[in-house]
C-alpha positions as CSV (number, residue, x, y, z in Angstrom):
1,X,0.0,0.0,0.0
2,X,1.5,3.2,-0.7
3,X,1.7,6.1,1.7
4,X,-1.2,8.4,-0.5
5,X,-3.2,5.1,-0.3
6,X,-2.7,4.7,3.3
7,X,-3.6,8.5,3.9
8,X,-6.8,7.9,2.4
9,X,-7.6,5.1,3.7
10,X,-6.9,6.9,7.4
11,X,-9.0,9.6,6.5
12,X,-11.7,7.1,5.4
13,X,-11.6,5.3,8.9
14,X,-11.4,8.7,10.5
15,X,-14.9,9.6,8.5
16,X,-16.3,6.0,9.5
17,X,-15.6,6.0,13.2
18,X,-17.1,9.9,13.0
19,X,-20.2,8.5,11.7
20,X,-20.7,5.6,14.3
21,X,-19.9,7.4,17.3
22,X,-22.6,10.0,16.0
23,X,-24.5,7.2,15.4
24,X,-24.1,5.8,19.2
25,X,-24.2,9.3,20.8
26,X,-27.4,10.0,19.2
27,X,-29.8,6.8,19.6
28,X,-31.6,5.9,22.9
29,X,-33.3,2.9,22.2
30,X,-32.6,0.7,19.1
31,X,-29.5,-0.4,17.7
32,X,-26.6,0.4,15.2
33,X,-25.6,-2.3,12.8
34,X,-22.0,-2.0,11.0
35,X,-22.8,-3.9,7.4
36,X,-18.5,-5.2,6.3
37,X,-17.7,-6.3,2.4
38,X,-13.8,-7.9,2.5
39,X,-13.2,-6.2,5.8
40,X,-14.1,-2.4,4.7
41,X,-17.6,-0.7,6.1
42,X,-20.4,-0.5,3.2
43,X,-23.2,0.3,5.4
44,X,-23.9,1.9,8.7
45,X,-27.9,1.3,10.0
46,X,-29.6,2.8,12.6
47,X,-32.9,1.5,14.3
48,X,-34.0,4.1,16.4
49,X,-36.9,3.1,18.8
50,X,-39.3,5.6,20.2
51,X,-40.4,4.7,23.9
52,X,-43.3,6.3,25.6
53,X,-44.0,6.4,29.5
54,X,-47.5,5.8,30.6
55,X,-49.1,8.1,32.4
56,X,-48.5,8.3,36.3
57,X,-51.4,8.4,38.1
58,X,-51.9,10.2,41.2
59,X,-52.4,8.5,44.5
């Protein structure tokens, strides 16, 4: 690999990691799934879920 190849790919890893930490830091309830194709990220999912508290009720 030659270093301008290596640079990229750095800068590509940098941008991946960027978008699954925003992923993680932004998501609640649900998950984040990482799709590989010969050991390089293709896809990044998120499955967000929306939880909603009953209602309390007063004693």
């Amino acid at each position: 690999m030659s270093a301008t190849t290596q640079l990229h790919a750095a800068v590509d890893d940098q941008k991946v990691v960027a978008v699954i930490t925003e992923a993680l830091r932004s998501i609640q309830f649900g998950a984040v799934e990482i799709t590989l194709h010969n050991g390089q990220v293709v896809q990044i999912e998120r499955k967000e879920k929306i939880r909603f508290q009953p209602p309390t009720r007063a004693s």
